[in-house]
C-alpha beads as a LAMMPS data file, in Angstrom:
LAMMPS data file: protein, C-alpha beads

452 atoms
451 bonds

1 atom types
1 bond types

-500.0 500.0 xlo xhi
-500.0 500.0 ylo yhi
-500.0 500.0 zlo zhi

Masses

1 110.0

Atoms # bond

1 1 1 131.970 251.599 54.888
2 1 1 130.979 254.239 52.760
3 1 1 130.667 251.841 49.911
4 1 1 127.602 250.332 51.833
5 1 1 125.691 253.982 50.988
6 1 1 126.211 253.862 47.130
7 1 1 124.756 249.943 47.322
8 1 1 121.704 251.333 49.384
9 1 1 121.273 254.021 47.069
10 1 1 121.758 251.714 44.189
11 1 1 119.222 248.509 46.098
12 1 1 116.663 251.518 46.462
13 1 1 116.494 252.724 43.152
14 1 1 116.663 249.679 41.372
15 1 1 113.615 248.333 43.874
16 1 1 111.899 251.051 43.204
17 1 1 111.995 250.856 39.535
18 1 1 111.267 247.349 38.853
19 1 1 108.542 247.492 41.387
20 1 1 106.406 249.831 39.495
21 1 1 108.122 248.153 35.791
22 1 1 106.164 244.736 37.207
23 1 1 102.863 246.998 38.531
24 1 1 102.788 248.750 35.078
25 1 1 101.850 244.792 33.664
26 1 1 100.308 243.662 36.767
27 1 1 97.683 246.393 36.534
28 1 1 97.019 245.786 32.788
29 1 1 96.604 242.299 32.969
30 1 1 94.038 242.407 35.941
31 1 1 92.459 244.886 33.758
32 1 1 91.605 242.883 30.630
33 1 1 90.501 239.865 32.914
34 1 1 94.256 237.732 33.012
35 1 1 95.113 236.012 36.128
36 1 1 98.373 236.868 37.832
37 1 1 99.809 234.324 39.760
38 1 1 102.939 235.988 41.352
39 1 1 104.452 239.085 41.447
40 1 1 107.778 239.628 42.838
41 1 1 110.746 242.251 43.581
42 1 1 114.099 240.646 43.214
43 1 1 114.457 237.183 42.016
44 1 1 114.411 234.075 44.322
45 1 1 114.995 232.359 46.734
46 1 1 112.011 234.467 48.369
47 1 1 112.344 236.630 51.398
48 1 1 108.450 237.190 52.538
49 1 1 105.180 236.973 50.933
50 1 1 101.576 237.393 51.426
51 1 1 98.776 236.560 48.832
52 1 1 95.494 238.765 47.788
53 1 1 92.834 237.273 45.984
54 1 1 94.585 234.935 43.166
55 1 1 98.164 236.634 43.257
56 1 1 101.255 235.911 45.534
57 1 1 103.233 239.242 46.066
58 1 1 106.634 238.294 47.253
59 1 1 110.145 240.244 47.868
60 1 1 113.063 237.866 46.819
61 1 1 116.693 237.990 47.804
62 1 1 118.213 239.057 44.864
63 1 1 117.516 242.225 44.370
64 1 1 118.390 242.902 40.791
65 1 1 115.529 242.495 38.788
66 1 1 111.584 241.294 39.377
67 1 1 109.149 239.686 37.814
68 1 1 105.239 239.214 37.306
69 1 1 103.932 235.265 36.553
70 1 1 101.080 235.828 34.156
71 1 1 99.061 232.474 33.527
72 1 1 99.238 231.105 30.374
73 1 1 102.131 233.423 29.263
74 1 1 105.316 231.933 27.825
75 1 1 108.024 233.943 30.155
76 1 1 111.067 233.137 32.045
77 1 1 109.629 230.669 34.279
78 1 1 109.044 228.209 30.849
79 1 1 106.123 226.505 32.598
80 1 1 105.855 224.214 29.619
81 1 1 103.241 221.883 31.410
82 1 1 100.304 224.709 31.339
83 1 1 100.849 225.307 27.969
84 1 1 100.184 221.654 27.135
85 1 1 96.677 222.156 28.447
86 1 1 93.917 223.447 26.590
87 1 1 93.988 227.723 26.760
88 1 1 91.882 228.929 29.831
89 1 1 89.784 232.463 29.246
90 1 1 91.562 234.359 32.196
91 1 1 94.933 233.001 30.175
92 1 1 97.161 235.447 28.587
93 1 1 97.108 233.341 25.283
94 1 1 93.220 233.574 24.690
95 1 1 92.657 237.242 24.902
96 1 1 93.400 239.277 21.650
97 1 1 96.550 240.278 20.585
98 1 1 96.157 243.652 21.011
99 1 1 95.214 243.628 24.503
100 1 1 98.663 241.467 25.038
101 1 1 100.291 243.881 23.571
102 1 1 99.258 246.521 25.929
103 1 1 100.150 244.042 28.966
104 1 1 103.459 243.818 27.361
105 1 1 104.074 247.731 26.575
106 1 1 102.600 248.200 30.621
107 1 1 105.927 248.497 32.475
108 1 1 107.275 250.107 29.528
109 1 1 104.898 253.037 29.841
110 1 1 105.035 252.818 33.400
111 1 1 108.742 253.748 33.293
112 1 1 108.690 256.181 31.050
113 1 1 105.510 258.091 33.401
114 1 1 107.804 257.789 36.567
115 1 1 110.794 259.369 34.776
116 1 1 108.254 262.293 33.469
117 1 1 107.221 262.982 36.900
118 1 1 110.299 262.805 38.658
119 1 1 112.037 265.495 36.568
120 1 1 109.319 267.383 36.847
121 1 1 109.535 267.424 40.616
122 1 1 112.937 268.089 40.808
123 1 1 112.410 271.139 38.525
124 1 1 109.684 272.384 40.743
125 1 1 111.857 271.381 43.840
126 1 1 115.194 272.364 43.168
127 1 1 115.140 274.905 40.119
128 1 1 118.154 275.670 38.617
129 1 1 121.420 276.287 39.715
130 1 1 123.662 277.927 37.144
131 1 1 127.116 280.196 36.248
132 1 1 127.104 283.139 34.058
133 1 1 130.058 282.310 31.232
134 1 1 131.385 285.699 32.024
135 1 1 132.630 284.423 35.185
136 1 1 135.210 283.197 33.657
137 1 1 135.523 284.468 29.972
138 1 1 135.982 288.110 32.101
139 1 1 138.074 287.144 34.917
140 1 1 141.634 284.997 33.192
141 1 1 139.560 282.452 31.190
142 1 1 139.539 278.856 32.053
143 1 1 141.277 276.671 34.307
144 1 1 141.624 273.331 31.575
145 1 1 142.248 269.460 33.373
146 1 1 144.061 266.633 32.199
147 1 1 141.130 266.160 29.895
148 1 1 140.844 269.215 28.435
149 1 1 144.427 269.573 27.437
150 1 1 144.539 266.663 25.644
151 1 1 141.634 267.872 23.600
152 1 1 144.267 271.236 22.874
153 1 1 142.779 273.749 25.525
154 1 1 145.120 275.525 27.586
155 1 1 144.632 277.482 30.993
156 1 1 143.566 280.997 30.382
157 1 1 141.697 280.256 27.188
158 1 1 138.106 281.816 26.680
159 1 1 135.378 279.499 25.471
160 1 1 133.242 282.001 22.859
161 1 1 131.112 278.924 21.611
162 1 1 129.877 275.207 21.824
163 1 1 129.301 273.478 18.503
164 1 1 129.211 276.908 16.399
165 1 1 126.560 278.410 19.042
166 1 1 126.653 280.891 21.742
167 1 1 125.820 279.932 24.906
168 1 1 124.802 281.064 28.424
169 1 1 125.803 279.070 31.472
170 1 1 129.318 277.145 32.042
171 1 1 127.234 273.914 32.689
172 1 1 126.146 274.014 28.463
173 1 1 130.204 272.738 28.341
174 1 1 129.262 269.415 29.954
175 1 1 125.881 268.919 28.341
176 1 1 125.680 264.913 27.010
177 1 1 123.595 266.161 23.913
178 1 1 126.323 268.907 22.971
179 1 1 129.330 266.215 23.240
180 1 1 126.798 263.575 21.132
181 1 1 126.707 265.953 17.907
182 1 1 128.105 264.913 14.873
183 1 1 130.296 267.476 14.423
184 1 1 130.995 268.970 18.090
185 1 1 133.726 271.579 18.836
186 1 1 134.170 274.534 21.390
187 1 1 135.216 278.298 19.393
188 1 1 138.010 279.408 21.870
189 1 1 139.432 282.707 22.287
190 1 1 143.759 282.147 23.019
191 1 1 145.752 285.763 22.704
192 1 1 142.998 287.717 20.578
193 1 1 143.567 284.540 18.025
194 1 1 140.076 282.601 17.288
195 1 1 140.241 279.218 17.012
196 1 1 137.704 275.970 16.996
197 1 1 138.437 272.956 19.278
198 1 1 137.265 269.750 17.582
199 1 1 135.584 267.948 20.023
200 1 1 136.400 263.753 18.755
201 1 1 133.818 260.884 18.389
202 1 1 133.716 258.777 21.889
203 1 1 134.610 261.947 23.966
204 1 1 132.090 261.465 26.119
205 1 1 133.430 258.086 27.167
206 1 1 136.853 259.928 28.071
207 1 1 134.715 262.781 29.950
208 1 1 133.288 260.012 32.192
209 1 1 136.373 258.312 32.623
210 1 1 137.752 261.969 33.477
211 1 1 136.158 262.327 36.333
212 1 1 133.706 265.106 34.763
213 1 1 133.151 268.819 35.075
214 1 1 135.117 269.745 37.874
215 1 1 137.868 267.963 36.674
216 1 1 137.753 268.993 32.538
217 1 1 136.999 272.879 32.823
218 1 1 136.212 275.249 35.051
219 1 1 136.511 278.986 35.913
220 1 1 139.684 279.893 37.067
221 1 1 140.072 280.572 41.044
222 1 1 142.552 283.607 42.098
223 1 1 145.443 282.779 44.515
224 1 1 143.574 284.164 47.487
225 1 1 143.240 281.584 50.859
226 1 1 139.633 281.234 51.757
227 1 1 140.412 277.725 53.977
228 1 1 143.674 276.806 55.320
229 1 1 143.679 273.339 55.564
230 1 1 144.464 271.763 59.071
231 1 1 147.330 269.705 59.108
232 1 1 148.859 270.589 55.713
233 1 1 151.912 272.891 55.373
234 1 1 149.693 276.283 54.720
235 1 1 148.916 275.332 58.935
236 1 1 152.492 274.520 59.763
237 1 1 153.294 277.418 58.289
238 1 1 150.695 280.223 59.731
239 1 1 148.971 280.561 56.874
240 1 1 146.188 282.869 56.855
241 1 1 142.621 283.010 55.172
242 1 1 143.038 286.181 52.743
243 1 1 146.572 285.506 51.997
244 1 1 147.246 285.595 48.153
245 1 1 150.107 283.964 46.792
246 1 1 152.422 286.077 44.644
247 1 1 155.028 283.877 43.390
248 1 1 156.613 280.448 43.525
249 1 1 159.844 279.522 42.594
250 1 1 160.606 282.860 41.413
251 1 1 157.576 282.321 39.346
252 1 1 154.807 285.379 39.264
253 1 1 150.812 283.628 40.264
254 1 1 147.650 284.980 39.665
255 1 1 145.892 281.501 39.397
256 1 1 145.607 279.366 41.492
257 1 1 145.761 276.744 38.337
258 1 1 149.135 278.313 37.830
259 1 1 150.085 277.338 41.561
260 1 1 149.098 273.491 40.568
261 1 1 151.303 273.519 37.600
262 1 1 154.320 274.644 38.983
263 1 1 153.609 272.152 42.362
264 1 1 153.297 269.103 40.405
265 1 1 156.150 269.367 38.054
266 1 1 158.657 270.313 41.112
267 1 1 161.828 269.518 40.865
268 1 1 164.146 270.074 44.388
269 1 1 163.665 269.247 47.907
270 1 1 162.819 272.972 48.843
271 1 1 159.963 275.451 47.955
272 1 1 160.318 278.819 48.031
273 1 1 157.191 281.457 48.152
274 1 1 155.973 284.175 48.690
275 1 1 152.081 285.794 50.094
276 1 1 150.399 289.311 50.352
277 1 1 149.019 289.399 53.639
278 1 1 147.540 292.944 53.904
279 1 1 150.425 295.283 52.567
280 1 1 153.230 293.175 53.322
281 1 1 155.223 290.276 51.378
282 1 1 155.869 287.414 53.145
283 1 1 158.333 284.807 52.139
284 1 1 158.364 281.499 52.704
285 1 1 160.736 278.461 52.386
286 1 1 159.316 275.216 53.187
287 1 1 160.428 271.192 52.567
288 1 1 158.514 270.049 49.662
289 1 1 158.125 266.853 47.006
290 1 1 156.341 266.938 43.566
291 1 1 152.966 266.134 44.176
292 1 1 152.143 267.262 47.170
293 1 1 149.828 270.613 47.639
294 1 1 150.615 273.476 49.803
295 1 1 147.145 272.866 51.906
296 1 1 144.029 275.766 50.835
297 1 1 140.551 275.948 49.334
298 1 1 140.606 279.154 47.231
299 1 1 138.358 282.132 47.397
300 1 1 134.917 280.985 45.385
301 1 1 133.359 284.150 46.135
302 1 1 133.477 285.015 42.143
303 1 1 131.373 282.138 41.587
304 1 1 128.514 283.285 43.928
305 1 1 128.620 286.497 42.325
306 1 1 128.158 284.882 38.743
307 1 1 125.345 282.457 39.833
308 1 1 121.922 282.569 39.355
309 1 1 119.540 280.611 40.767
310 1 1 116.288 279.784 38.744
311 1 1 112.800 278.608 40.899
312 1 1 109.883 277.413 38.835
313 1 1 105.969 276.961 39.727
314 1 1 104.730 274.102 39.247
315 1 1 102.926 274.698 35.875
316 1 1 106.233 275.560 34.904
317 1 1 107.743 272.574 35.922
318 1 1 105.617 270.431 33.593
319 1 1 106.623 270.887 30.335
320 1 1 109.728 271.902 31.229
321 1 1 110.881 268.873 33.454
322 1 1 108.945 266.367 30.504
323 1 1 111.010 267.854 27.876
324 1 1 113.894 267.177 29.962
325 1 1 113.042 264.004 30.874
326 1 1 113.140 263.043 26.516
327 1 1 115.796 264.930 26.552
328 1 1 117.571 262.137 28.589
329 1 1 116.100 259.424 26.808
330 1 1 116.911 260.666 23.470
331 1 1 120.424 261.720 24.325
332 1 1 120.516 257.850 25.774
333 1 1 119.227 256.797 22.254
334 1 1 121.686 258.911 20.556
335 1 1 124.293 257.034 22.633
336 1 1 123.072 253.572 21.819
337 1 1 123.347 254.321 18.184
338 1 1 127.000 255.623 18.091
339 1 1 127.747 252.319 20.162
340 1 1 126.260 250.258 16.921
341 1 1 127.876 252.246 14.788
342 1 1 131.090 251.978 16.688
343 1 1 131.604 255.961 17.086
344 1 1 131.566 255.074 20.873
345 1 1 133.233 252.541 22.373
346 1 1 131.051 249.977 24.059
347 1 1 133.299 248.834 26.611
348 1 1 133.541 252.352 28.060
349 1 1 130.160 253.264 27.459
350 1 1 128.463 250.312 28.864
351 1 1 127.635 250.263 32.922
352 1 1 126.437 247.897 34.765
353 1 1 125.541 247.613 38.954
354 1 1 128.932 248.542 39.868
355 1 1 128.975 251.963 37.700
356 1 1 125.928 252.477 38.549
357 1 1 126.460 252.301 42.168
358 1 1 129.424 254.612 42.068
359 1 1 127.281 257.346 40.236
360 1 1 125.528 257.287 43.433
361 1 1 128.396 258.590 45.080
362 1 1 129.112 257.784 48.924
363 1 1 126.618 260.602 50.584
364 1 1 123.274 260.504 50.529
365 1 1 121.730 262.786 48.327
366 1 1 118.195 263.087 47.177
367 1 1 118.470 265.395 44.448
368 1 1 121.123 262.913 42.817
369 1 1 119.392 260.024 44.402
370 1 1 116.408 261.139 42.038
371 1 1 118.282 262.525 39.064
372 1 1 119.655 259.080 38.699
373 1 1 116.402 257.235 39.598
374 1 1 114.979 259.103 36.548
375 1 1 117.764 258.468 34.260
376 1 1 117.540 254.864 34.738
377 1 1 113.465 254.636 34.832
378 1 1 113.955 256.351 31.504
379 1 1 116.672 253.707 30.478
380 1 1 114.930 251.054 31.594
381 1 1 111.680 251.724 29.767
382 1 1 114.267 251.684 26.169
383 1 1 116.406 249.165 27.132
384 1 1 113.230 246.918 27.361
385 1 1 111.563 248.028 23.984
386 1 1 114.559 246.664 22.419
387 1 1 113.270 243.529 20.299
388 1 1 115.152 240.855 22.389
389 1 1 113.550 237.745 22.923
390 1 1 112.881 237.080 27.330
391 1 1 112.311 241.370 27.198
392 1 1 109.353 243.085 26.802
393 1 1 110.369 244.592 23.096
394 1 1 110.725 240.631 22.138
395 1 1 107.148 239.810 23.368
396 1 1 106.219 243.123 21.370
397 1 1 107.609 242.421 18.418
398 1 1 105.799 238.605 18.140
399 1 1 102.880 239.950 18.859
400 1 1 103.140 242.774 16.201
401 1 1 103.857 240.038 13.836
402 1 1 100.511 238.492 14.868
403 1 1 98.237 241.875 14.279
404 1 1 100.174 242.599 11.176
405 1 1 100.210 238.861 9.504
406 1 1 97.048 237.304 12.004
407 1 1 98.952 234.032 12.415
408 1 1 100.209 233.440 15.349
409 1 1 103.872 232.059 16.199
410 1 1 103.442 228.347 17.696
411 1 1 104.333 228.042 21.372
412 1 1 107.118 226.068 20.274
413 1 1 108.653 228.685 18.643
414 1 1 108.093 231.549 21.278
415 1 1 109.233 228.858 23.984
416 1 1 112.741 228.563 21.926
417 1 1 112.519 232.232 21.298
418 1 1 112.451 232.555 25.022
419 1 1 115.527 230.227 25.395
420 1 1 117.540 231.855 22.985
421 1 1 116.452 235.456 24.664
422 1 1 117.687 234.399 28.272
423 1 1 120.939 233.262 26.894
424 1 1 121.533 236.603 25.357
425 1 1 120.403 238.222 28.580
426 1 1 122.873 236.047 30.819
427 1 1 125.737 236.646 28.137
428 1 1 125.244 240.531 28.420
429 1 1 125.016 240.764 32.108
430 1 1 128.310 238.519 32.168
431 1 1 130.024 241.047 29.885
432 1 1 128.240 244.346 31.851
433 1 1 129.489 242.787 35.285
434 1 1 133.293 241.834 34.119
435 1 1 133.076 245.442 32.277
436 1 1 132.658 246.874 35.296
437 1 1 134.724 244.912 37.513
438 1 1 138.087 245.594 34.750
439 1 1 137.352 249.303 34.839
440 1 1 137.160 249.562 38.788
441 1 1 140.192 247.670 38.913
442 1 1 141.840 249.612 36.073
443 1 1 140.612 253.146 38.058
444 1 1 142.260 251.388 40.950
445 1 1 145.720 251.115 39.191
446 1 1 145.317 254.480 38.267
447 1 1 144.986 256.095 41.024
448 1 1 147.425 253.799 42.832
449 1 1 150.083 254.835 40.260
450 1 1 149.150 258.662 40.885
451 1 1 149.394 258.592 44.515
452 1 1 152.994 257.114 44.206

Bonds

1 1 1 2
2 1 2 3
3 1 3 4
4 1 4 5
5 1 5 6
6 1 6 7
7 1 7 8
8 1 8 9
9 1 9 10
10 1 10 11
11 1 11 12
12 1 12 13
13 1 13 14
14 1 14 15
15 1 15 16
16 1 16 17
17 1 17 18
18 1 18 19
19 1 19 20
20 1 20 21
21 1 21 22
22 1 22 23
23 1 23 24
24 1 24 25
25 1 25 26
26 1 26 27
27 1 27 28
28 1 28 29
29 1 29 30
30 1 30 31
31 1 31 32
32 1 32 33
33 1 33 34
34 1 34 35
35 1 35 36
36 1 36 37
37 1 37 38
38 1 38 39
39 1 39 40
40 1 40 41
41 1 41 42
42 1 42 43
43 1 43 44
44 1 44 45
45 1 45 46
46 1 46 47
47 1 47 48
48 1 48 49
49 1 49 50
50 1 50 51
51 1 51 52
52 1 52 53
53 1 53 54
54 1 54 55
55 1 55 56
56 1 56 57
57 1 57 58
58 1 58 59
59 1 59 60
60 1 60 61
61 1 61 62
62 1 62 63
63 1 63 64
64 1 64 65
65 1 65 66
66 1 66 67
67 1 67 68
68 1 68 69
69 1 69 70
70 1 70 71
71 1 71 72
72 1 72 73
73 1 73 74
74 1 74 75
75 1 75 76
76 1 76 77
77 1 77 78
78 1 78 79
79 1 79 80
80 1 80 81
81 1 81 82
82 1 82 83
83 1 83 84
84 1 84 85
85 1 85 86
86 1 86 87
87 1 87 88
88 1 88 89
89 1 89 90
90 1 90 91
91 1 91 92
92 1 92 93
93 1 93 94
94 1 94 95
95 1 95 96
96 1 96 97
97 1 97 98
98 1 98 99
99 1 99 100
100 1 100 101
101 1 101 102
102 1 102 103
103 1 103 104
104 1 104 105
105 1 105 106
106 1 106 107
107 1 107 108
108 1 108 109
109 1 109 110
110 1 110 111
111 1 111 112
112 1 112 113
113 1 113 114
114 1 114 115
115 1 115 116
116 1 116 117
117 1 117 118
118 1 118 119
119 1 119 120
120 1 120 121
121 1 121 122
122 1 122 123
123 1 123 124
124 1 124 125
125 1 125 126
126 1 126 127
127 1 127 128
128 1 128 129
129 1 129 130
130 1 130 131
131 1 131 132
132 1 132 133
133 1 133 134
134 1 134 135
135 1 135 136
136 1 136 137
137 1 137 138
138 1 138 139
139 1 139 140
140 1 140 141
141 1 141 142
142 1 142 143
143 1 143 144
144 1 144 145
145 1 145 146
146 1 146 147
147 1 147 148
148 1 148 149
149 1 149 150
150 1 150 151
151 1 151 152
152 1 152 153
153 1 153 154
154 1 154 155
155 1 155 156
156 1 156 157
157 1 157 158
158 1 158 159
159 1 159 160
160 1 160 161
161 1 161 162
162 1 162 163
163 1 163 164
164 1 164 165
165 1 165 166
166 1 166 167
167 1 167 168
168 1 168 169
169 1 169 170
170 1 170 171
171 1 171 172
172 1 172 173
173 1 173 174
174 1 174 175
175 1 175 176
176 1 176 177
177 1 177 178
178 1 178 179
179 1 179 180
180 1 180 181
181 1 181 182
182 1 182 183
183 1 183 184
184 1 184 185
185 1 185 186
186 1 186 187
187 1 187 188
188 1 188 189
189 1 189 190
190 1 190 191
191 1 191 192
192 1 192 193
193 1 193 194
194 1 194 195
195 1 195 196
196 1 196 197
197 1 197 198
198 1 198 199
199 1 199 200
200 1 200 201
201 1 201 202
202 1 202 203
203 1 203 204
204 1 204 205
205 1 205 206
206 1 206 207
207 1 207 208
208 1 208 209
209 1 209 210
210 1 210 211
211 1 211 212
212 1 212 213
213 1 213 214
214 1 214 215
215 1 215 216
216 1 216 217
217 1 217 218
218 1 218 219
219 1 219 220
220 1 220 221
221 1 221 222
222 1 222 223
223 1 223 224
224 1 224 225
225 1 225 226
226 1 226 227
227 1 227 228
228 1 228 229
229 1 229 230
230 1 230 231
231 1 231 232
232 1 232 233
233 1 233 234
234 1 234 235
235 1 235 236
236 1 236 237
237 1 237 238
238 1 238 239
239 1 239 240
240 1 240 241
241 1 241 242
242 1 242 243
243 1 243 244
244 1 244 245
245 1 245 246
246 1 246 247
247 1 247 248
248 1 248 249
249 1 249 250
250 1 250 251
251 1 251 252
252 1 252 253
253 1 253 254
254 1 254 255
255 1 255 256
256 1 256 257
257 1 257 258
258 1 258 259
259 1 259 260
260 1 260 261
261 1 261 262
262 1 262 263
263 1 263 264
264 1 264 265
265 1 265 266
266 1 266 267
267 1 267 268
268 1 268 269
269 1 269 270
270 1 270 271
271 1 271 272
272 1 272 273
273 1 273 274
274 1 274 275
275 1 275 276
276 1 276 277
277 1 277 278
278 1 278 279
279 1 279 280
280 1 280 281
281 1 281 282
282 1 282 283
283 1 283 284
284 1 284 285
285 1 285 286
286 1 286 287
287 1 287 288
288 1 288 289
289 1 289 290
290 1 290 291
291 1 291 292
292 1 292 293
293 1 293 294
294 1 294 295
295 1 295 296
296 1 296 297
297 1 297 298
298 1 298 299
299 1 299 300
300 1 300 301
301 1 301 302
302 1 302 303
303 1 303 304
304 1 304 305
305 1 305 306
306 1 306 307
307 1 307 308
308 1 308 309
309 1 309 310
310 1 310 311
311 1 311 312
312 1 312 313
313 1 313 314
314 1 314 315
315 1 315 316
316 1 316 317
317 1 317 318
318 1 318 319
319 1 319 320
320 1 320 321
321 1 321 322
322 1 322 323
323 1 323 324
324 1 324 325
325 1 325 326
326 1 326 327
327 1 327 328
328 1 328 329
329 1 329 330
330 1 330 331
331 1 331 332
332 1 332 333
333 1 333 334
334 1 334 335
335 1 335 336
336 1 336 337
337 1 337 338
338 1 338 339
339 1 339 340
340 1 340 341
341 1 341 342
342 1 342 343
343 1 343 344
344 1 344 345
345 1 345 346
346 1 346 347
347 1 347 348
348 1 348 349
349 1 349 350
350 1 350 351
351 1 351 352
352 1 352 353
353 1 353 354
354 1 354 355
355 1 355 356
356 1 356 357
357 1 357 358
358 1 358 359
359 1 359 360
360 1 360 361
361 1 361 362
362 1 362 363
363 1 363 364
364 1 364 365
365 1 365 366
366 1 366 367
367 1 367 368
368 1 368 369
369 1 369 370
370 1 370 371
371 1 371 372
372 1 372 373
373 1 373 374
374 1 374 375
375 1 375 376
376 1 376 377
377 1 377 378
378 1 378 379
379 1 379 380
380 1 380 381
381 1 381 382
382 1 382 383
383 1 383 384
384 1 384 385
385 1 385 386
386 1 386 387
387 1 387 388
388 1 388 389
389 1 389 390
390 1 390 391
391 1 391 392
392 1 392 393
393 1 393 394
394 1 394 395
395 1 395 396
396 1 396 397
397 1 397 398
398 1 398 399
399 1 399 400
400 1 400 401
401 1 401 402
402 1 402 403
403 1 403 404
404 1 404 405
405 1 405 406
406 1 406 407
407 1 407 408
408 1 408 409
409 1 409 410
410 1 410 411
411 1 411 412
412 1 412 413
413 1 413 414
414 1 414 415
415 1 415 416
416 1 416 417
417 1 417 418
418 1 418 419
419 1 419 420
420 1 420 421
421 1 421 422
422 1 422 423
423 1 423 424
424 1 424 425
425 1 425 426
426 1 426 427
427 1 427 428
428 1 428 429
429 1 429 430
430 1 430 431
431 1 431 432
432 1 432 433
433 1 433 434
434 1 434 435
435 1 435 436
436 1 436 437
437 1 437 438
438 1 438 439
439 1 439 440
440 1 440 441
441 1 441 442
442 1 442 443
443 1 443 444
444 1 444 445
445 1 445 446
446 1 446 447
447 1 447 448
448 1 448 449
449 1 449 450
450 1 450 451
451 1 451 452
């Protein structure tokens, strides 16, 4: 059940999150004297509780969201009959605006803290884990996917530049912020002939959809067997680690991209090839149907020699994790805007539990585990600033009405506010769920009519 890991992962983060989203108001609401009725994780029916002082702190049983019950506050709960009574001091509604609109920006700020300081600890903890260009600019060029033929780049080309810029490491090809530019393109280098790879509006969508780096580009791996695969024909056949693969089909190989190419597009019953093992050729003959792989893991020991591995202190880890960490939520911002302006496709650009969960992955890993936990503490914090009634960045936005014009909006009017807000909410997670669910089942399809 290895989906049951990716819902853990995807339970725990989300848990996490809106736990200290709630605390962030909780904590400035106790502060400027407002009573706090209830604060919960996950929405009801309710699990468990206990209750300190005025507040009941509960864990309810659906986990994908939370809540804190602020008296005399006009929220989700519509408790209509307290607002008919006359306003309390330790209400929401008789302290200042300004100190609501702190409560209000609480959770946001919150968020935005806890994605700070978890990039910075996974810079301090992990560092950096990189590949010199050069591995494969020097050794045959790139080995291009699916994805990054259609864009026009072939196997064997060199990548000289991203967006008119040089770069350093192969992981600046994948970077979100390089494929959001207005006018993004790789230079390429294709027999001694320069030439510039426009890089389309809503690629990024595709990238996703393409399964990502290791499936767009990548260095190209020679034809020598590191692994032979147990049970595939490279066993049946005796197979050896440190063979390399001369030829198929009558075909010369020196890539082991070149091997894939000629294995998918076969056309016969039988495959004929041939190894180096040593000094001698070796040729082998073997049943075989398009599709199907021969059975190795290719020498990576050119990528070890190109990486470099990057360790900071942690003073070093501050600013440079925080600028990372607005790096994410502007390149999310970025994103949001080319959705409005329809230069990326909503559909494919919107995720919702489901997407989210399968980011996770099916193995437990904490780095990832945290890299996404950031990401979304980051998302959540914008994603609630917008100025939606029922969200925090609807509350904001009455309330900066009130400091700017000092009248306040009747409680009539915030109540239908609220109304209107939730419907929008339910409406969205409705479309985010179904999104998700058409795309799983259209990946499904996919990969059913590949494996045929």
């Amino acid at each position: 059940m290895e989906w049951m890991i990716s819902l853990a992962q995807l339970l725990l983060s989300l848990s996490f999150l809106v736990a200290v989203h709630e605390f962030g108001h909780l904590l400035a609401a106790k502060y400027f004297g407002m009573r706090v009725e209830q604060f919960s994780i996950g929405f009801p029916p309710k699990i468990w509780s206990f209750k300190k002082g005025e507040t009941e702190y509960a864990l309810s049983a659906i986990p994908l969201g939370g809540y804190v019950k602020i008296s005399g506050m006009i929220d989700e709960s519509l408790d209509t009959e307290t607002m008919k009574r006359d306003p309390q001091p330790w209400e929401f509604r008789s302290k200042p605006a300004w100190q609501r609109l702190i409560v209000m920006l609480g959770g946001i700020f919150v968020n935005v803290v806890i994605g700070i300081l978890i990039f910075i600890g996974l810079t301090f903890i992990y560092g950096d884990v990189n590949y010199k260009k050069e591995v494969a600019n020097e050794r045959g060029g790139f080995a291009a996917g699916p994805l990054a033929t259609k864009l026009g780049i072939q196997s064997g080309d060199k990548i000289l530049k991203i967006n008119g810029k040089d770069y350093k490491y192969i992981e600046e090809l994948y970077s979100v912020s390089n494929f959001l530019a207005d006018s993004a393109s790789y230079t390429i280098e294709r027999d001694g002939k320069i030439l510039t790879i426009d890089i389309p509006k809503g690629f990024i969508s595709e990238f996703g959809k393409g399964g990502g780096a290791p499936y767009f580009l990548m260095p190209r791996f020679s034809t020598v067997i590191d692994t032979v695969l147990s049970g595939k024909i490279a066993d049946s056949l005796g197979l050896k680690k440190g063979d390399r693969i001369l030829e198929l089909q009558g075909t010369a190989v020196q890539y082991n991209d070149q091997v894939q190419k000629i294995t998918r597009s076969f056309e016969g019953d039988t495959l004929r090839f041939s190894v180096l093992r040593g000094s001698d050729t070796i040729a082998f003959v073997t049943p075989f149907k398009a599709g199907r792989q021969i059975g190795y893991a290719p020498s990576s020991k050119h990528l070890k020699d190109a990486e470099v591995i990057t360790h900071y202190s942690f003073g070093e880890s501050i600013p440079l994790g925080t600028e990372r960490a607005f790096g994410t939520l502007f390149d999310q911002i970025t994103a949001f805007k080319k959705m409005i302006t329809r230069e990326l496709p909503v559909a494919d650009s919107l995720s919702g539990p489901i997407g989210i969960m399968d980011a996770f992955g099916t193995e437990w890993n904490w780095e990832r585990f945290w890299k996404l936990t950031g990401v979304l503490s980051l998302v959540l914090a914008f994603m609630n600033l917008l100025p939606i009634p029922a969200l925090d960045g609807g509350h904001v936005m009455f309330l900066g009405y009130e400091i700017i014009t000092r009248r306040k909006p009747s409680d009539k009017f915030l109540e239908n506010a609220q109304k209107v807000g939730m419907i929008i909410l339910l409406a969205l997670m409705v479309f985010v769920f179904a999104n998700d669910i058409i795309k799983k089942v259209n990946k499904w399809r996919g990969n059913t009519t590949v494996s045929k």
